[in-house]
PyMOL Python script that loads the backbone (N, CA, C, O; Angstrom):
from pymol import cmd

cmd.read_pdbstr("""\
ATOM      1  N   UNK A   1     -75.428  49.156  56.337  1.00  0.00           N
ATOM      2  CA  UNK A   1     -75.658  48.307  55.180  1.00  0.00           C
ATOM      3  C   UNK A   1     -74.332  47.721  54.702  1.00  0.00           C
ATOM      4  O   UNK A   1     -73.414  48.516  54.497  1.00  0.00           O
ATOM      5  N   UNK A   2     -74.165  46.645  54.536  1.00  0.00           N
ATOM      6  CA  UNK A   2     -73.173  45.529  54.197  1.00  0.00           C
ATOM      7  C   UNK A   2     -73.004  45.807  52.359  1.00  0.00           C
ATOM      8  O   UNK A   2     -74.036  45.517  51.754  1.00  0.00           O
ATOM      9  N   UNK A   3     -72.035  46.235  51.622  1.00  0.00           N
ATOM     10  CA  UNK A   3     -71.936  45.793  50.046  1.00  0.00           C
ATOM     11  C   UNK A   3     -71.502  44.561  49.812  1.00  0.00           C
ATOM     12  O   UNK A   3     -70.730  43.975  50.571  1.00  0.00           O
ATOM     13  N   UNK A   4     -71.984  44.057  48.703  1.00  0.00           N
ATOM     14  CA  UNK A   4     -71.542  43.246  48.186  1.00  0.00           C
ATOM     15  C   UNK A   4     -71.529  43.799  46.621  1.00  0.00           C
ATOM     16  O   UNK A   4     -72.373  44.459  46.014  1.00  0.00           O
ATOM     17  N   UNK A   5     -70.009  43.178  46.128  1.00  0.00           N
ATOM     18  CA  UNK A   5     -69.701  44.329  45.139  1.00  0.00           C
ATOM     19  C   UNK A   5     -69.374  43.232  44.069  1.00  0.00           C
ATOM     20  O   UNK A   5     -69.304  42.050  44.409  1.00  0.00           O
ATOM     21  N   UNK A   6     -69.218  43.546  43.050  1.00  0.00           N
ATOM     22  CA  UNK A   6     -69.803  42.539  41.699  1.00  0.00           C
ATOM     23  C   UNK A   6     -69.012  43.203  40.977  1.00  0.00           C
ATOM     24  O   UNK A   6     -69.597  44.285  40.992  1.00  0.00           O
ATOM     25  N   UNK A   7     -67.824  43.408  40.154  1.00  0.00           N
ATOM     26  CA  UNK A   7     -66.995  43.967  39.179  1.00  0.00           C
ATOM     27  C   UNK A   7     -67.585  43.226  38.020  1.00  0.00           C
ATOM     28  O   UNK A   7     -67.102  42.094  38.015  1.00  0.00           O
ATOM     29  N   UNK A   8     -68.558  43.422  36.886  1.00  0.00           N
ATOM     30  CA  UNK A   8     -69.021  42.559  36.078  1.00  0.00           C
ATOM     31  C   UNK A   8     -68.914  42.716  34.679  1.00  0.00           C
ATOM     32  O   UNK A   8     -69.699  42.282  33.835  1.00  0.00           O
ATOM     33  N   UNK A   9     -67.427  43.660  34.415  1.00  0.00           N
ATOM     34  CA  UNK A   9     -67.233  44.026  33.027  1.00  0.00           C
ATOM     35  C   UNK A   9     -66.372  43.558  32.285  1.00  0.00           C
ATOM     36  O   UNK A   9     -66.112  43.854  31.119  1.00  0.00           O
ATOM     37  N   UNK A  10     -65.793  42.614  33.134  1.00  0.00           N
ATOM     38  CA  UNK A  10     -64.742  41.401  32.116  1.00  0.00           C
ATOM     39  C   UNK A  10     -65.601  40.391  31.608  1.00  0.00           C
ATOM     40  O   UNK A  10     -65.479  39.917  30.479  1.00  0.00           O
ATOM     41  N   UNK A  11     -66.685  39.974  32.635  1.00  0.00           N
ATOM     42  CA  UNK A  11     -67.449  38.857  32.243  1.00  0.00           C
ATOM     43  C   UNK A  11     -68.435  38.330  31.181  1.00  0.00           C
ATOM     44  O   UNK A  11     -69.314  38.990  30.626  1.00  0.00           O
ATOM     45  N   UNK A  12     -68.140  37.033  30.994  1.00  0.00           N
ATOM     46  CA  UNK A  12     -68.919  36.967  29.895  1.00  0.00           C
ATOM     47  C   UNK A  12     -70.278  36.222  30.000  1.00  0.00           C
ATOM     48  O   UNK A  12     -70.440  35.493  30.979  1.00  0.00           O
ATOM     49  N   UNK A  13     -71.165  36.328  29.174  1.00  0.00           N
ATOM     50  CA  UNK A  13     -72.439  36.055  29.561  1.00  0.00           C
ATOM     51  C   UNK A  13     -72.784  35.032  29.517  1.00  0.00           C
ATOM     52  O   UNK A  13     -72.787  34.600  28.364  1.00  0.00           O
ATOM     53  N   UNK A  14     -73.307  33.936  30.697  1.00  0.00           N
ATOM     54  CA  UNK A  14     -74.291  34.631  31.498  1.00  0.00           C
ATOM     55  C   UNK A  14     -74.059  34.578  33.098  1.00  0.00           C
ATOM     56  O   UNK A  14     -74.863  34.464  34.023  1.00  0.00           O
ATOM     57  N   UNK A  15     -72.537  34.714  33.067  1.00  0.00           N
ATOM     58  CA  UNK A  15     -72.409  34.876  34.279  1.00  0.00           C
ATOM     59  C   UNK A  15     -72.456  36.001  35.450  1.00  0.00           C
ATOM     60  O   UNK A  15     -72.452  35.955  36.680  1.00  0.00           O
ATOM     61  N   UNK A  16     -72.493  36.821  34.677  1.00  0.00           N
ATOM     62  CA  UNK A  16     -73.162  38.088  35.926  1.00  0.00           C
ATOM     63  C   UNK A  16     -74.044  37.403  36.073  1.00  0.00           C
ATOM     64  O   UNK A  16     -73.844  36.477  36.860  1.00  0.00           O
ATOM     65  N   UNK A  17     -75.455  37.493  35.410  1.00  0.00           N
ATOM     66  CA  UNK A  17     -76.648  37.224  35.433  1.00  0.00           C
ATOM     67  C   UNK A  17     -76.959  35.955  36.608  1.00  0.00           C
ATOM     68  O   UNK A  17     -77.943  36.017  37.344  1.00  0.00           O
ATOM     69  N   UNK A  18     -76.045  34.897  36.657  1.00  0.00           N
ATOM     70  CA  UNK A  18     -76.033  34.024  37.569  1.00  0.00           C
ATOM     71  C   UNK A  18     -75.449  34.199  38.848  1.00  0.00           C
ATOM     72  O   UNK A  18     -75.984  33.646  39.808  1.00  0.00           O
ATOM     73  N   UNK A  19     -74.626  34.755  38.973  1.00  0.00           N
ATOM     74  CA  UNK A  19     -73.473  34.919  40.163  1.00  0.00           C
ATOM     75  C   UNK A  19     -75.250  36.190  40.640  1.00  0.00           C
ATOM     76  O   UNK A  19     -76.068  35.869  41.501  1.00  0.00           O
ATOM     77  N   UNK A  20     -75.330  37.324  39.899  1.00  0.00           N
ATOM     78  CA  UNK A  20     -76.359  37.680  40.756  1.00  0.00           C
ATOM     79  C   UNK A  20     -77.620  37.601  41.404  1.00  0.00           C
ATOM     80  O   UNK A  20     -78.204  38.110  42.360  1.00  0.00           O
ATOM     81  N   UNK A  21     -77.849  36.586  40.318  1.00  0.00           N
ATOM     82  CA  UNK A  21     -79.097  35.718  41.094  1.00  0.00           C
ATOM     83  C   UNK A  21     -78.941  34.898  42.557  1.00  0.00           C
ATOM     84  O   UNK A  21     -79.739  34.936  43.494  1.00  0.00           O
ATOM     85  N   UNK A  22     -77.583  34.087  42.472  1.00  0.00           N
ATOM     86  CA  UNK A  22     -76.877  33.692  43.554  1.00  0.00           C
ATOM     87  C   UNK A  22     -76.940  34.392  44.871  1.00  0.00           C
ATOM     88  O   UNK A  22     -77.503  33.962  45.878  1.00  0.00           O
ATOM     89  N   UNK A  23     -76.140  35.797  44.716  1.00  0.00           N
ATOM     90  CA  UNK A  23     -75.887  36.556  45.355  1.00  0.00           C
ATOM     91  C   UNK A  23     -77.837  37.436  46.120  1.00  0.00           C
ATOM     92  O   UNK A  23     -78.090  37.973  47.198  1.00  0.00           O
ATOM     93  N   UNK A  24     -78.575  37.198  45.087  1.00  0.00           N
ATOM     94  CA  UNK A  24     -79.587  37.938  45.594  1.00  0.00           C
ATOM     95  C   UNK A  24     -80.399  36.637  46.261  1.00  0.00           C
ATOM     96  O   UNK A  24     -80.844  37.052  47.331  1.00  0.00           O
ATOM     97  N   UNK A  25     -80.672  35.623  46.129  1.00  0.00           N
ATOM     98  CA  UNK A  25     -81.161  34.426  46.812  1.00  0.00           C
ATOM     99  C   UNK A  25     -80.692  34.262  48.319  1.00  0.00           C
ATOM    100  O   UNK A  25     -81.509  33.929  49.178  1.00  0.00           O
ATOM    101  N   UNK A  26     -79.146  34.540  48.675  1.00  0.00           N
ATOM    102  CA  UNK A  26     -78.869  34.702  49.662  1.00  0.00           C
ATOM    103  C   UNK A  26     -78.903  36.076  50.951  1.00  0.00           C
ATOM    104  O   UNK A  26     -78.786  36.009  52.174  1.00  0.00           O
ATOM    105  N   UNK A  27     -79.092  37.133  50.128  1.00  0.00           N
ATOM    106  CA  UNK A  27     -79.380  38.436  50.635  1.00  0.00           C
ATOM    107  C   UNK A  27     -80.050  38.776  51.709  1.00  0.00           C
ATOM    108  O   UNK A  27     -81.253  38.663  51.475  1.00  0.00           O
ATOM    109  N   UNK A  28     -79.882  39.071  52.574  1.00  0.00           N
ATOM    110  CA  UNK A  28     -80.500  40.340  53.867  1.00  0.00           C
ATOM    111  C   UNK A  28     -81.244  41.077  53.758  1.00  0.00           C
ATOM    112  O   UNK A  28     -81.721  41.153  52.626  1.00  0.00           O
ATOM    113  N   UNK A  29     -81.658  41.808  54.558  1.00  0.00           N
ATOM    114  CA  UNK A  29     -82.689  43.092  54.096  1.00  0.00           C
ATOM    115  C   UNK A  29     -81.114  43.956  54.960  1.00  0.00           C
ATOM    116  O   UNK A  29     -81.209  45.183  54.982  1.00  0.00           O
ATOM    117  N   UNK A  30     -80.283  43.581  55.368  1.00  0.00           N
ATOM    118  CA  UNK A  30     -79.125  44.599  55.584  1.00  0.00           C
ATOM    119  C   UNK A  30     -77.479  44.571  54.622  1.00  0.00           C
ATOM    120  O   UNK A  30     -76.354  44.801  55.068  1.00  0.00           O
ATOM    121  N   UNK A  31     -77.841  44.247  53.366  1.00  0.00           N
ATOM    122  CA  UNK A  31     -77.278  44.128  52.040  1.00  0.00           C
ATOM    123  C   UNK A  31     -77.952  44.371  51.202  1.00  0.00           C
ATOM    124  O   UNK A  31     -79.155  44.264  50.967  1.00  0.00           O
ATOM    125  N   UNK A  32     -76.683  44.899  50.483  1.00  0.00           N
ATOM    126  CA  UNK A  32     -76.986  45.266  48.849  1.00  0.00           C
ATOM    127  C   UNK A  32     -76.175  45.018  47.835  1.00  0.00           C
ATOM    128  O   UNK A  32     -74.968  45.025  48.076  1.00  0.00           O
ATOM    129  N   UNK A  33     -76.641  44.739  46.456  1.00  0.00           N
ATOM    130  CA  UNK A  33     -75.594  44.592  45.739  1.00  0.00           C
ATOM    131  C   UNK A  33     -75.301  45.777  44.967  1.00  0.00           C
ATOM    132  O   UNK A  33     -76.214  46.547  44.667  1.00  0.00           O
ATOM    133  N   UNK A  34     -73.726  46.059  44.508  1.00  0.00           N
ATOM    134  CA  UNK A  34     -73.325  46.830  43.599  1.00  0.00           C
ATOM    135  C   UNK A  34     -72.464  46.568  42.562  1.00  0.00           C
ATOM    136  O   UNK A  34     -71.238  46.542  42.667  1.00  0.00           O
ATOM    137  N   UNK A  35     -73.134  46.363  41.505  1.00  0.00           N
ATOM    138  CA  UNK A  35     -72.513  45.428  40.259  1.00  0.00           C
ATOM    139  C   UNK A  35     -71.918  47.020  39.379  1.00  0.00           C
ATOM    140  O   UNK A  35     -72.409  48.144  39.490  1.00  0.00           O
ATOM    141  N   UNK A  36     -70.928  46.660  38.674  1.00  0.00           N
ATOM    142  CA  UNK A  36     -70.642  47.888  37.769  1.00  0.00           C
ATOM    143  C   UNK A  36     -70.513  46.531  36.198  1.00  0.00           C
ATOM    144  O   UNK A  36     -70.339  45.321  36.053  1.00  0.00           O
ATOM    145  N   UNK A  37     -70.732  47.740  35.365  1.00  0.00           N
ATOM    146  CA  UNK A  37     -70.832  46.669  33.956  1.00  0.00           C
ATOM    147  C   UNK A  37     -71.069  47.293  33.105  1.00  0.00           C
ATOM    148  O   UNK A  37     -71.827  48.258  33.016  1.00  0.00           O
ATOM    149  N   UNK A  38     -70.242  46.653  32.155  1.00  0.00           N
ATOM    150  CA  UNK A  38     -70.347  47.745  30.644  1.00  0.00           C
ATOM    151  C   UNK A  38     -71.243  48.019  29.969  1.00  0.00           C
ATOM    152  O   UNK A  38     -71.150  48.779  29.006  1.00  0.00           O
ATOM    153  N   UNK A  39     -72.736  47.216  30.497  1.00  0.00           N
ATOM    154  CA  UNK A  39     -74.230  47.159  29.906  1.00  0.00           C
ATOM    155  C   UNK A  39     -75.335  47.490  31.019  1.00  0.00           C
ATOM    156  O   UNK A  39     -74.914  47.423  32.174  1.00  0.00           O
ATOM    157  N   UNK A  40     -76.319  47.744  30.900  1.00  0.00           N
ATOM    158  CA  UNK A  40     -77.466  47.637  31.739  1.00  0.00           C
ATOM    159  C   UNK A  40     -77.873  46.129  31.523  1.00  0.00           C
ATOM    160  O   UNK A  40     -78.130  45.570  30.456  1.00  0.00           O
ATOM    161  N   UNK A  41     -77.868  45.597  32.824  1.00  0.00           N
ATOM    162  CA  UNK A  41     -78.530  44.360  32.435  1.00  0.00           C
ATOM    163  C   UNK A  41     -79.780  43.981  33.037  1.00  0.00           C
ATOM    164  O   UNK A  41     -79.980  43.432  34.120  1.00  0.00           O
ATOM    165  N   UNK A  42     -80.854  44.494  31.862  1.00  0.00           N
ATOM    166  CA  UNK A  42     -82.082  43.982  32.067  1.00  0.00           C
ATOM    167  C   UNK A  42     -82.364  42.940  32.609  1.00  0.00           C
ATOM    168  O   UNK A  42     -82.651  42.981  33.806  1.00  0.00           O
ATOM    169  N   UNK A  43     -82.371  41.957  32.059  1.00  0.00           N
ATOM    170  CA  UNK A  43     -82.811  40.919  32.178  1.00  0.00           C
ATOM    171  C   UNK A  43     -83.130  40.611  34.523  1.00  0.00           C
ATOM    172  O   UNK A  43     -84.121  40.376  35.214  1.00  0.00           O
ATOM    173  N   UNK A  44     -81.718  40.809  34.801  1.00  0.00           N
ATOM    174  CA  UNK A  44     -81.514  40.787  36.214  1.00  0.00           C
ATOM    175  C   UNK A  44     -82.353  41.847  36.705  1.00  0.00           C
ATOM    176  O   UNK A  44     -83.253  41.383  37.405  1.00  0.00           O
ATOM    177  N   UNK A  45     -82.409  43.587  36.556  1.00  0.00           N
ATOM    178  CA  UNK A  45     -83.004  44.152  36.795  1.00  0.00           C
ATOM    179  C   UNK A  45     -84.941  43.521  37.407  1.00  0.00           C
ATOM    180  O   UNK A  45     -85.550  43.412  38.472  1.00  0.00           O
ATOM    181  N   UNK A  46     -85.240  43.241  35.719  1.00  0.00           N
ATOM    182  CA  UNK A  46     -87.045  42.569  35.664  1.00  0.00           C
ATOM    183  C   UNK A  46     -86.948  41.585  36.594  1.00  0.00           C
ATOM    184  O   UNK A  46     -87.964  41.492  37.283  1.00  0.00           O
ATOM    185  N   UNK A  47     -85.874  40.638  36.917  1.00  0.00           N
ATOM    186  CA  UNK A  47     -85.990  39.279  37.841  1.00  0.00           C
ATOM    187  C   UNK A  47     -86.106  40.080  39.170  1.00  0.00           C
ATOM    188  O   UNK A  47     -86.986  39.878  40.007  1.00  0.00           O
ATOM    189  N   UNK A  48     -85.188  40.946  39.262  1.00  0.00           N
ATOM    190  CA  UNK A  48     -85.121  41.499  40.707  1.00  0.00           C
ATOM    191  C   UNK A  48     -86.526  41.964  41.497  1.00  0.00           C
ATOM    192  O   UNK A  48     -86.988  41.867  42.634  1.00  0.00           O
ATOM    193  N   UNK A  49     -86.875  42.455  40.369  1.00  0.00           N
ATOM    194  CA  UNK A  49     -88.081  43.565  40.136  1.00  0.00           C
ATOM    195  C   UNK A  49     -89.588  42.774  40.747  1.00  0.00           C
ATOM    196  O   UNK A  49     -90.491  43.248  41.436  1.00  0.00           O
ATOM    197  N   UNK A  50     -89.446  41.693  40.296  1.00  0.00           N
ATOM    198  CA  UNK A  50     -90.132  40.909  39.654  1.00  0.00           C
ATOM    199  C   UNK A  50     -90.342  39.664  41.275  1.00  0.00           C
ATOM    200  O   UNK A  50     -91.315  38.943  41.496  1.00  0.00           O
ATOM    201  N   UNK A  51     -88.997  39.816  42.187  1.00  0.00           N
ATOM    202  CA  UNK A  51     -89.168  39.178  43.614  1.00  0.00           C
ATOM    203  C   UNK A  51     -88.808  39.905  44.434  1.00  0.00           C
ATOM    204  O   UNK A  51     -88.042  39.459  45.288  1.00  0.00           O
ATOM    205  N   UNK A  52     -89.248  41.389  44.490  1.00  0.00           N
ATOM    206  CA  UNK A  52     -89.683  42.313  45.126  1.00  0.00           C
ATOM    207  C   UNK A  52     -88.414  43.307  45.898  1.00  0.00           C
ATOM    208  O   UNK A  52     -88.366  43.807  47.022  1.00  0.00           O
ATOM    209  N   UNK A  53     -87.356  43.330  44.635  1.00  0.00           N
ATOM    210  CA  UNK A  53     -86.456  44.210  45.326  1.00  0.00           C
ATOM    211  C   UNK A  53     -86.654  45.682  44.598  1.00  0.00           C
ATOM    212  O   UNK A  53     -87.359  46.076  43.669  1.00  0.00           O
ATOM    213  N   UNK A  54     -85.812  46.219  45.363  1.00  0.00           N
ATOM    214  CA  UNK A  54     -85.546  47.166  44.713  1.00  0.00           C
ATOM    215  C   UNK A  54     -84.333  47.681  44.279  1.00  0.00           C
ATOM    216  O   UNK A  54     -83.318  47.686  44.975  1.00  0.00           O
ATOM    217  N   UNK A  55     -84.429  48.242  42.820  1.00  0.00           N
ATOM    218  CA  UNK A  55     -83.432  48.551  42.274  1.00  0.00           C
ATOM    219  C   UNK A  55     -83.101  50.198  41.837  1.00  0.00           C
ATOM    220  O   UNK A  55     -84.035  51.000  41.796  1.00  0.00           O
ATOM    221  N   UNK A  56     -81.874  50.566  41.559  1.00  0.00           N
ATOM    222  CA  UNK A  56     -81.200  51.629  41.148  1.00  0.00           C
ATOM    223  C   UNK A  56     -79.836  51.552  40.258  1.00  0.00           C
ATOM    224  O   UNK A  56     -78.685  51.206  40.524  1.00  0.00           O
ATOM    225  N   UNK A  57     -80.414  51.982  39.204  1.00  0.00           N
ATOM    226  CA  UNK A  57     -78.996  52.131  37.781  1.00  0.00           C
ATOM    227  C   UNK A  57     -78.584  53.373  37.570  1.00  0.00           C
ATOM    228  O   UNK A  57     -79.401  54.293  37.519  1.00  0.00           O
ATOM    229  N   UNK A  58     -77.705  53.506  37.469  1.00  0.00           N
ATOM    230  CA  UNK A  58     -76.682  54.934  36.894  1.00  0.00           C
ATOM    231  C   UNK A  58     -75.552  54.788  35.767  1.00  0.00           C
ATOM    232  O   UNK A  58     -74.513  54.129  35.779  1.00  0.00           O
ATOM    233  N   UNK A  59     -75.886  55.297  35.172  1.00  0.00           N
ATOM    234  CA  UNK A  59     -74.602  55.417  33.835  1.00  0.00           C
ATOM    235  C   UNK A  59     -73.340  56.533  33.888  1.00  0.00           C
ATOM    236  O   UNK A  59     -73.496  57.537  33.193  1.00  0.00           O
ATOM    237  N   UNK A  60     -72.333  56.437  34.524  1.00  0.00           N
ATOM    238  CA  UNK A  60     -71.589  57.581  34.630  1.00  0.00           C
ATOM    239  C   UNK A  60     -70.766  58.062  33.417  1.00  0.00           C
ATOM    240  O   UNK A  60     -70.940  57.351  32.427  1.00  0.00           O
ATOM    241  N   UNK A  61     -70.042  58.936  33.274  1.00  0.00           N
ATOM    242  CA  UNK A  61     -69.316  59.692  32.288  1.00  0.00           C
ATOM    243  C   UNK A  61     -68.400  58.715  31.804  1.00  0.00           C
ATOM    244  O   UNK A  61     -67.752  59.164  30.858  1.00  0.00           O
ATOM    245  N   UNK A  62     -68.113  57.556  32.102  1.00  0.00           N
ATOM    246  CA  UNK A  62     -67.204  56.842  31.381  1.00  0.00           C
ATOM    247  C   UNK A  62     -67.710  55.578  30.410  1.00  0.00           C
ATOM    248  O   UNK A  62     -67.101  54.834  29.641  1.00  0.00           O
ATOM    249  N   UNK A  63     -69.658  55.728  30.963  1.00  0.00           N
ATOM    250  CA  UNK A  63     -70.798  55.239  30.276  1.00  0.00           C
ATOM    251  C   UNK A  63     -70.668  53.689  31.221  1.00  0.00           C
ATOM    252  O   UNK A  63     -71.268  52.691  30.822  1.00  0.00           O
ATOM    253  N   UNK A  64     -69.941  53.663  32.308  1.00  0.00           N
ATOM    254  CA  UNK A  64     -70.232  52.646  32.948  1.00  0.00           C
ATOM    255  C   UNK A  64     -71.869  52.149  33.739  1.00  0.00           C
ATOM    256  O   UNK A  64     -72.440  53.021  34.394  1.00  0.00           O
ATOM    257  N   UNK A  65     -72.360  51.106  33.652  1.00  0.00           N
ATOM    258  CA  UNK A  65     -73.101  51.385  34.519  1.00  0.00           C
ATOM    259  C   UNK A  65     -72.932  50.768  36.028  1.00  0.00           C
ATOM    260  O   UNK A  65     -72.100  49.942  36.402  1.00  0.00           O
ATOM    261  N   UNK A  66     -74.026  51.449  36.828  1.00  0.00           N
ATOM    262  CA  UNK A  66     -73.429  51.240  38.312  1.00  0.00           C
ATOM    263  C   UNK A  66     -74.757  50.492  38.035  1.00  0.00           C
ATOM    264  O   UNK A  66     -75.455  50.576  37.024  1.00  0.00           O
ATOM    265  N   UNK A  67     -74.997  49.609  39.339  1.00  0.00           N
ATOM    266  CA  UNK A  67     -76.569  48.736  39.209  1.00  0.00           C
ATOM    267  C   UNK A  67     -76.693  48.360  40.966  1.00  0.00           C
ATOM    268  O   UNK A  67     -76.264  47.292  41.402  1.00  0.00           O
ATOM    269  N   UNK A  68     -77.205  49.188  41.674  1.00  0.00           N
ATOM    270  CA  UNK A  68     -77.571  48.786  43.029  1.00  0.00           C
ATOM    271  C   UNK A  68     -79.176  48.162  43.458  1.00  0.00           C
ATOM    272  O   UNK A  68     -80.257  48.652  43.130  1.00  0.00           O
ATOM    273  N   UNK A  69     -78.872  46.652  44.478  1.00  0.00           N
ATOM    274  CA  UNK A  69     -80.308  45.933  44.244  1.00  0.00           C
ATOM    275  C   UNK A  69     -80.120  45.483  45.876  1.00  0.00           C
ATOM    276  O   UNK A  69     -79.119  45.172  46.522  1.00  0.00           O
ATOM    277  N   UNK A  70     -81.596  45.598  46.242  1.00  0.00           N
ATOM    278  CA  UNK A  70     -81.085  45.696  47.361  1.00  0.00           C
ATOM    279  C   UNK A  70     -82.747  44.545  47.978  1.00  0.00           C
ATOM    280  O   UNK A  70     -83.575  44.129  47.168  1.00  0.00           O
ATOM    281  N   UNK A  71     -82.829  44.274  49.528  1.00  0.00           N
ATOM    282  CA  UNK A  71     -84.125  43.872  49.553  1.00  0.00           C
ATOM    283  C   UNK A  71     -84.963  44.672  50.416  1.00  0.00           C
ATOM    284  O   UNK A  71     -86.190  44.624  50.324  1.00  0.00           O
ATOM    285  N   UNK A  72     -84.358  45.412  51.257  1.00  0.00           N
ATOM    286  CA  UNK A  72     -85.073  46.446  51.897  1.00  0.00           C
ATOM    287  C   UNK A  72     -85.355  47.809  50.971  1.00  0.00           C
ATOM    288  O   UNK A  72     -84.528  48.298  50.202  1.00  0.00           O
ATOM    289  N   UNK A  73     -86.495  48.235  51.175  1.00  0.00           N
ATOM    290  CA  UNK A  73     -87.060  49.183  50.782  1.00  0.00           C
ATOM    291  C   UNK A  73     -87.060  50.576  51.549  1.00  0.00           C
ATOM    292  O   UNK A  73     -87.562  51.535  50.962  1.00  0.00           O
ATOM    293  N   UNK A  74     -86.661  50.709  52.511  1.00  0.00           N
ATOM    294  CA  UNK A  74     -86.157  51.743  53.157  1.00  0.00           C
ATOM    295  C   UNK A  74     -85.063  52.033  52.937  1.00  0.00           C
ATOM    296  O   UNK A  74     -84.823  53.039  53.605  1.00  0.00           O
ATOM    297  N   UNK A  75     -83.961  51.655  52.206  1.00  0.00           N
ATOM    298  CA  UNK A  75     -82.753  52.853  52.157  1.00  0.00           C
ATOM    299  C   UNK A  75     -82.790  53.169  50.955  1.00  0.00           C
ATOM    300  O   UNK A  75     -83.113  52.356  50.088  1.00  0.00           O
ATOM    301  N   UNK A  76     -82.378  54.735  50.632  1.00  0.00           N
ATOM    302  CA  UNK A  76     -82.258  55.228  49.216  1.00  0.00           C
ATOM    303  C   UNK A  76     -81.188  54.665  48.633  1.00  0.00           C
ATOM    304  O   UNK A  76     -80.099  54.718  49.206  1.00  0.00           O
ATOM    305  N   UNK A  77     -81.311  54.114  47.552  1.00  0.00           N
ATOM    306  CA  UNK A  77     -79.826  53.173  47.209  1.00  0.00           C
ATOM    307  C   UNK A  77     -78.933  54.448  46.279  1.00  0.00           C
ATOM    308  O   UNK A  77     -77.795  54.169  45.902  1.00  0.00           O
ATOM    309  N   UNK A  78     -79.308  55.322  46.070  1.00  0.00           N
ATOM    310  CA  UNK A  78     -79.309  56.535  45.089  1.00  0.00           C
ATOM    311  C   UNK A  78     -77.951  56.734  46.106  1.00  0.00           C
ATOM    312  O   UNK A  78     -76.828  56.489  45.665  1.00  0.00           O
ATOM    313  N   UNK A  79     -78.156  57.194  47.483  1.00  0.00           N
ATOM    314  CA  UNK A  79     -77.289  57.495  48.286  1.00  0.00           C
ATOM    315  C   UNK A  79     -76.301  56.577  48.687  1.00  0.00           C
ATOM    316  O   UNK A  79     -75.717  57.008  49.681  1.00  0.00           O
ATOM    317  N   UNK A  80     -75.718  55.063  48.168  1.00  0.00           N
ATOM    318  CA  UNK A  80     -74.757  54.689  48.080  1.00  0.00           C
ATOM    319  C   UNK A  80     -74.388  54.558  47.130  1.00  0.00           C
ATOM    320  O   UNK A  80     -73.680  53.551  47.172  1.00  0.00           O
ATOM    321  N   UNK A  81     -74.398  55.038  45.978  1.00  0.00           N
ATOM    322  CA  UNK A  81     -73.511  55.426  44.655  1.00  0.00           C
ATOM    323  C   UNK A  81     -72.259  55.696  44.907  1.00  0.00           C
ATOM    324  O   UNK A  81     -71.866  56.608  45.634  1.00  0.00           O
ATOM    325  N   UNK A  82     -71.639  54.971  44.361  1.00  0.00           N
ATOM    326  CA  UNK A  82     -69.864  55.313  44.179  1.00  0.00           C
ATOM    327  C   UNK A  82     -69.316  55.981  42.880  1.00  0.00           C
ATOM    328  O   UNK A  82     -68.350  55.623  42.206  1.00  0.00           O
ATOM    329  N   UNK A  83     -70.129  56.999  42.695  1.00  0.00           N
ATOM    330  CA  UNK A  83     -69.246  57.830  41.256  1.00  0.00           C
ATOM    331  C   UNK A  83     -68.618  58.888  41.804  1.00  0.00           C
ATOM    332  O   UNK A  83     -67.944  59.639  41.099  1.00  0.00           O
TER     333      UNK A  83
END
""", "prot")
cmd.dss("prot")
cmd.show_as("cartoon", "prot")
cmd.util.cbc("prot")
cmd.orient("prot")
C-alpha cells in the first residue's frame, strides 16, 4: 500500500477539506490517505463515507488526530497507524 500523507494542522480552512477531496478523486484501491490534524474533520470523513471508502480516526496523547481513508476495503487501516 502506497501513503499519501497530508500534514493538515497548519492549514486553514477549507483547504484540507479540498486538497482531500483532490487527493481521494484520484486514488487507487492500492493507496491511502493519512492526514494528521488538530480536529476531526467530519465533514471529509461523511463525504468519504458517503463514496464508499473506508475510513479510520485516532486521537493520540498529544490529542492529535490521525485520519486514514482508503478505497479498498480489505486492508485494516487500524494497522497502518503511525503513533
Amino acid at each position: 500500500m502506497n501513503k499519501i500523507f497530508l500534514d493538515a494542522r497548519e492549514m486553514e480552512h477549507p483547504e484540507p477539506l479540498q486538497i482531500s477531496l483532490s487527493y481521494l478523486r484520484s486514488m487507487s484501491t492500492q493507496e491511502y490517505l493519512y492526514m494528521i490534524n488538530i480536529r476531526k474533520p467530519i465533514p471529509l470523513l461523511e463525504i468519504a463515507k458517503e463514496r464508499g471508502f473506508v475510513c479510520f480516526t485516532h486521537q493520540d496523547s498529544s490529542e492529535i488526530w490521525h485520519i486514514l481513508i482508503s478505497k479498498n476495503s480489505d486492508i485494516v487501516l487500524e494497522e497502518l497507524l503511525d503513533v
